[in-house]
Structure formats: structure tokens, C-alpha cells
MDTraj code that builds the backbone (N, CA, C; nanometers):
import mdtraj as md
import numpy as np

residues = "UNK UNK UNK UNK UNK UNK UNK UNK UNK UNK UNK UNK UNK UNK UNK UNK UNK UNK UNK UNK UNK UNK UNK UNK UNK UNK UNK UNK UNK UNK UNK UNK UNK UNK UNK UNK UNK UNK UNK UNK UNK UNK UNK UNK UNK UNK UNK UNK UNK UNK UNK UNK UNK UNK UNK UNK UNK UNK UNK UNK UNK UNK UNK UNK UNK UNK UNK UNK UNK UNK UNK UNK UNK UNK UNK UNK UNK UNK UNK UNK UNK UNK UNK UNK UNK UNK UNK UNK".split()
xyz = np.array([
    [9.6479, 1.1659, -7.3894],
    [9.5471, 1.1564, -7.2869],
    [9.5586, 1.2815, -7.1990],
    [9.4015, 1.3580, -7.1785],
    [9.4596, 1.4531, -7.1042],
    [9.3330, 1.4562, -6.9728],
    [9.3882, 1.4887, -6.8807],
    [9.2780, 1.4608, -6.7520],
    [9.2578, 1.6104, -6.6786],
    [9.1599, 1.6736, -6.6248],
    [9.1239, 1.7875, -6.5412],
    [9.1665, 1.7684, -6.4286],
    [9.1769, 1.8705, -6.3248],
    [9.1543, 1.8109, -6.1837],
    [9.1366, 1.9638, -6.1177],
    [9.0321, 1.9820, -6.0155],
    [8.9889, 2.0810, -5.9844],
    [9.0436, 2.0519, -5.8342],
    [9.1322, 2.1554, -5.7676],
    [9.1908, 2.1723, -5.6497],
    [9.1592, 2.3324, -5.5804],
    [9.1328, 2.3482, -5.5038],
    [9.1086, 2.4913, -5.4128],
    [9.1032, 2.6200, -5.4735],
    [9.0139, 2.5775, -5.5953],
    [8.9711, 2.7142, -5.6799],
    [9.0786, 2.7151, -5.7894],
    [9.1647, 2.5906, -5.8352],
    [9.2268, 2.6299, -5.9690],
    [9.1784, 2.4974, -6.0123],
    [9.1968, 2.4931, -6.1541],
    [9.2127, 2.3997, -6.2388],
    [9.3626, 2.3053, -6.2825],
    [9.3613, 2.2372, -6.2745],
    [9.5073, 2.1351, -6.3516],
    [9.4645, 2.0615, -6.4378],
    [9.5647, 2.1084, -6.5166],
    [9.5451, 2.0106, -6.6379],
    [9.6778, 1.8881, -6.6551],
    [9.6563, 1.7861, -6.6725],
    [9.7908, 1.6863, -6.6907],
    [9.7484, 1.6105, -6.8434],
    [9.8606, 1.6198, -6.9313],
    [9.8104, 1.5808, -7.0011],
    [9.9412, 1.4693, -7.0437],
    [9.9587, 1.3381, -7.0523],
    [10.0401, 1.2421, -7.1059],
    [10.0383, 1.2228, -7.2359],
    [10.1967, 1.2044, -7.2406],
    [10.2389, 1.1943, -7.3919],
    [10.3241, 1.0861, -7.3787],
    [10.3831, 1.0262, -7.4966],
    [10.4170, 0.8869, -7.5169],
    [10.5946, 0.9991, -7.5434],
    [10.6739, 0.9204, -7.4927],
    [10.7809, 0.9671, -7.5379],
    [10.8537, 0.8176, -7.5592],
    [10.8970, 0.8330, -7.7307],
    [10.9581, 0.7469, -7.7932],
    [11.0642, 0.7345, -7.7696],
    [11.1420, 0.6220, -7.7881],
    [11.2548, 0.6036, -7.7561],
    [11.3922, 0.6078, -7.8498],
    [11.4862, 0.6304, -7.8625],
    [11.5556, 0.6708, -8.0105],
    [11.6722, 0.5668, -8.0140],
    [11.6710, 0.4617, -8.1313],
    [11.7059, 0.3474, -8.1719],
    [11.8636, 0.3499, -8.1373],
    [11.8930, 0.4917, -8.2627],
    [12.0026, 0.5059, -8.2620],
    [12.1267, 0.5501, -8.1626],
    [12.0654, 0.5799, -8.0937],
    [12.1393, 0.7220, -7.9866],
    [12.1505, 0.6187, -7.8698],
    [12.2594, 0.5881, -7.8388],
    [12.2082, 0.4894, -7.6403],
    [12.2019, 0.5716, -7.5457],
    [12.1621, 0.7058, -7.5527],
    [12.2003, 0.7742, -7.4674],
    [12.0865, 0.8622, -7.4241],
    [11.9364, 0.7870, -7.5369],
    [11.8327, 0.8520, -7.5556],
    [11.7693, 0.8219, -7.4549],
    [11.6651, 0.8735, -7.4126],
    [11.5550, 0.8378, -7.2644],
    [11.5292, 0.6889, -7.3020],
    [11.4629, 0.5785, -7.2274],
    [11.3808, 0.4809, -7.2994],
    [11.2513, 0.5253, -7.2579],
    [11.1984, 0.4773, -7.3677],
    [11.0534, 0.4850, -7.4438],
    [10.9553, 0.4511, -7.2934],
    [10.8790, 0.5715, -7.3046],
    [10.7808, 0.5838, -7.2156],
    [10.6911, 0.6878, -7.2321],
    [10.6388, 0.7239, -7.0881],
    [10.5492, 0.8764, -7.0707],
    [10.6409, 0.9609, -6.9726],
    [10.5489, 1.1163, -7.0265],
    [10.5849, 1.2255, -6.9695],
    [10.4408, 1.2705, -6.9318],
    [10.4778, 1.3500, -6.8091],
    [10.3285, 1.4391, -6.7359],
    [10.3645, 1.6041, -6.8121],
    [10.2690, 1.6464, -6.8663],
    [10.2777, 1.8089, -6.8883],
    [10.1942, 1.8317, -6.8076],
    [10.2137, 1.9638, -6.7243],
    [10.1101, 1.9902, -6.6208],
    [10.0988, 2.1669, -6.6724],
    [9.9399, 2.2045, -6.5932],
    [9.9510, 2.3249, -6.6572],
    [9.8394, 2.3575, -6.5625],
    [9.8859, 2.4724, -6.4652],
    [9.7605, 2.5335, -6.3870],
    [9.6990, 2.6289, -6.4077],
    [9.5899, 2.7114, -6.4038],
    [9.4830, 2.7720, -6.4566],
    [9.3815, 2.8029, -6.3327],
    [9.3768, 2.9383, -6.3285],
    [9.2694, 3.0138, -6.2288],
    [9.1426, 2.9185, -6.2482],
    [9.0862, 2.8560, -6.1807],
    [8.9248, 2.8597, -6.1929],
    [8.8767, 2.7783, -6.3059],
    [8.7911, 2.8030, -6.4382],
    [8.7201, 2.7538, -6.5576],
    [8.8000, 2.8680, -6.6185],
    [8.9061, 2.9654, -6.5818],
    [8.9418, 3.0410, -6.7286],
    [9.0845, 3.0174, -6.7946],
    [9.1005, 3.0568, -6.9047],
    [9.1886, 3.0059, -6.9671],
    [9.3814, 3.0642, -6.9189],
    [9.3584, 3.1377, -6.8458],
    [9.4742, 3.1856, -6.8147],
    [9.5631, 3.1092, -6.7567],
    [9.6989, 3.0746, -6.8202],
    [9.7781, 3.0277, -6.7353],
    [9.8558, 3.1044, -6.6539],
    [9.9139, 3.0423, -6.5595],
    [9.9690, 3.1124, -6.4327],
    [10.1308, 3.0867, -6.5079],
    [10.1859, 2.9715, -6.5622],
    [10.3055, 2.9937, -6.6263],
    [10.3113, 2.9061, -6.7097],
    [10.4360, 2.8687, -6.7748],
    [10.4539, 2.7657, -6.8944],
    [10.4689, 2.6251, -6.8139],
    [10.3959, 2.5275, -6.9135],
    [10.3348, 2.4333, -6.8863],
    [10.5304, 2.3421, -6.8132],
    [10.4805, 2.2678, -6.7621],
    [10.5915, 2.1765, -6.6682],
    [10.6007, 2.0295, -6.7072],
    [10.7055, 1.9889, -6.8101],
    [10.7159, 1.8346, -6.8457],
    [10.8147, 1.7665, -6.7046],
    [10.7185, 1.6398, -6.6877],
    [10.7938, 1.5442, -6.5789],
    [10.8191, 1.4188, -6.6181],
    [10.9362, 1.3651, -6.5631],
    [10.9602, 1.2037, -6.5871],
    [10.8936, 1.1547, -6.4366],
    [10.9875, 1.0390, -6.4557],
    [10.9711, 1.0039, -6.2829],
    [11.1543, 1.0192, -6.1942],
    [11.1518, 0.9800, -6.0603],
    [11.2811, 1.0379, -5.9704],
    [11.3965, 1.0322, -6.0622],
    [11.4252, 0.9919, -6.1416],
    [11.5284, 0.9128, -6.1777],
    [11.5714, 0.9684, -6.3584],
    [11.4485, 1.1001, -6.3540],
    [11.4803, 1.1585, -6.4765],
    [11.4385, 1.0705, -6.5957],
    [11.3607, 0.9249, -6.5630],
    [11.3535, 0.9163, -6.6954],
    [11.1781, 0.8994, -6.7226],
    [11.1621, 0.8582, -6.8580],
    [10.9784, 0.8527, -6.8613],
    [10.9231, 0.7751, -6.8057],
    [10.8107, 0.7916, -6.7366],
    [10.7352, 0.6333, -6.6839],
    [10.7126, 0.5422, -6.7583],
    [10.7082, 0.4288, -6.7330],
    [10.6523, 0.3549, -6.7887],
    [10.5177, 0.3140, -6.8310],
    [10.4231, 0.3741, -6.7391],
    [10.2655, 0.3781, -6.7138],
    [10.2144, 0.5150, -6.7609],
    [10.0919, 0.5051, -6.8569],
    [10.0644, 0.6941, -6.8878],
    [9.9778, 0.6541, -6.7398],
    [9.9013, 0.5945, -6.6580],
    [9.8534, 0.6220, -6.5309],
    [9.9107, 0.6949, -6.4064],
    [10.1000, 0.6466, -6.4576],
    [10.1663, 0.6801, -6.3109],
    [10.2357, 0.8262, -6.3852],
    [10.2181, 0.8420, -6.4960],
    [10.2354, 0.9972, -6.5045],
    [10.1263, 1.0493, -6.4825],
    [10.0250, 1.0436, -6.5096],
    [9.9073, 1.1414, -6.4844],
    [9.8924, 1.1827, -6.3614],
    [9.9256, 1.0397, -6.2598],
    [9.9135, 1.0632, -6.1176],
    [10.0103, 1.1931, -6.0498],
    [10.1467, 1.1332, -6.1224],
    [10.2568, 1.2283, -6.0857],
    [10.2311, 1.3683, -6.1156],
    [10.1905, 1.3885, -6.2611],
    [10.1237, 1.5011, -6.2979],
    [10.0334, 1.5524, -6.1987],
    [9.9174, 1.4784, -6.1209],
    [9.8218, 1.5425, -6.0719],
    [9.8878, 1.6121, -5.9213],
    [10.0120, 1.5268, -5.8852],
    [10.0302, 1.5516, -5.7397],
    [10.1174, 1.7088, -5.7459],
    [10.1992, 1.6543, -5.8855],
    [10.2880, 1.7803, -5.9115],
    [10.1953, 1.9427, -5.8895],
    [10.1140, 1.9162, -5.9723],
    [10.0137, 2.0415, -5.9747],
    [9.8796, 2.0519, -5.8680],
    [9.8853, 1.9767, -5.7660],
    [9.8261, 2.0202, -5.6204],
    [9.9553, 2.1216, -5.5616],
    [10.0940, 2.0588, -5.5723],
    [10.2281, 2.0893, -5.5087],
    [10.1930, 2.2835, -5.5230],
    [10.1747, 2.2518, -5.6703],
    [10.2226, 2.3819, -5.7493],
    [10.0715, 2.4882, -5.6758],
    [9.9903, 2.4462, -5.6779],
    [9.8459, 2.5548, -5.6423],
    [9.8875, 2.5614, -5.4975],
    [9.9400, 2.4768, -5.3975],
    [9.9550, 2.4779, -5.2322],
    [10.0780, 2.6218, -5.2203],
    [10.1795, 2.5637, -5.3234],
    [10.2662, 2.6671, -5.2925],
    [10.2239, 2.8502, -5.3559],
    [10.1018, 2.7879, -5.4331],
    [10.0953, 2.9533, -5.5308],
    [10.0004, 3.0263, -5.3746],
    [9.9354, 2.9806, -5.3062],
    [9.8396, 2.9788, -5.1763],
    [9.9286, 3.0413, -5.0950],
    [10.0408, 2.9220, -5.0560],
    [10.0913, 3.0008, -4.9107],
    [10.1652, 3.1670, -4.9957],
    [10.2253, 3.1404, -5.0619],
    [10.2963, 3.2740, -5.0922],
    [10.2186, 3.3436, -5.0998],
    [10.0961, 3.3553, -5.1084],
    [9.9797, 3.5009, -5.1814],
    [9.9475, 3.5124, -5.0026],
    [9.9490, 3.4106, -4.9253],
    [9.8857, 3.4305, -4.7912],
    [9.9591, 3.4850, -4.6684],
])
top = md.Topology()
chain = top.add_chain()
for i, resn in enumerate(residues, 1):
    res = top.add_residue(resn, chain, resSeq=i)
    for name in ("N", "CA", "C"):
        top.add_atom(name, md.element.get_by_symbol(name[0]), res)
traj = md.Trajectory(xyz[None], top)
């Protein structure tokens, strides 16, 4: 699932992925979502850097692809506020 979000002249992209959980290993994440976030000047394709995978506080995947996307979306307002003040 991947969602847009247009913030103060950039684009974000968040896109959720299912991260499986591994049977064997107890030591593996449990089975959930991850936010990839990825910011972008405007409508063009340029990224500003390599894309950013998130869990939730606690390092592990959400449980909800909603409450990653969200996390995703807040992450990448975070990320365009801070690319702002530094250029300003």
C-alpha cells in the first residue's frame, strides 16, 4: 500500500509493507508493518535521500498498515520541517 502526501511544496511518499515474521529464529521481529518514507521536491522525481524504513517506539513492526502509514506520514512532515529550517 502506498499513499502521497503533499506538505509545503514537497511530496511524501509512505509506502507499507507487511513484514513477516520468522518461525524459526525467536529473535526475529513479530510479524507486522513497516513505513518506507521517501521525500521528493514538488511532482518531480528526485529524491532528496534514501528512502527511511520505520517500526514503531519500541523497534518493532506495527501491527496496523494504518498506524504505519500514519507514522510514515508524520515521519516525513518531521523530515520536510527540518529540510526548511536548515535551508532558512
Amino acid at each position: 500500500m502506498t499513499s502521497l502526501y503533499n506538505y509545503r511544496g514537497y511530496t511524501i511518499e509512505v509506502r507499507c509493507e507487511h513484514q513477516p515474521g520468522a518461525e524459526a529464529d525467536t529473535h526475529a521481529p513479530a510479524p507486522g508493518y513497516v513505513a518506507v518514507v521517501q521525500v521528493r521536491a514538488g511532482d518531480t522525481s528526485s529524491i532528496f535521500f534514501s528512502p527511511v524504513r520505520l517500526a514503531d517506539d519500541y523497534g518493532k513492526p506495527f501491527a496496523d498498515s494504518l498506524d504505519a502509514l500514519s507514522a510514515g506520514r508524520t515521519a516525513g512532515e518531521i523530515i520536510v520541517d527540518d529540510l526548511l529550517s536548515s535551508a532558512g
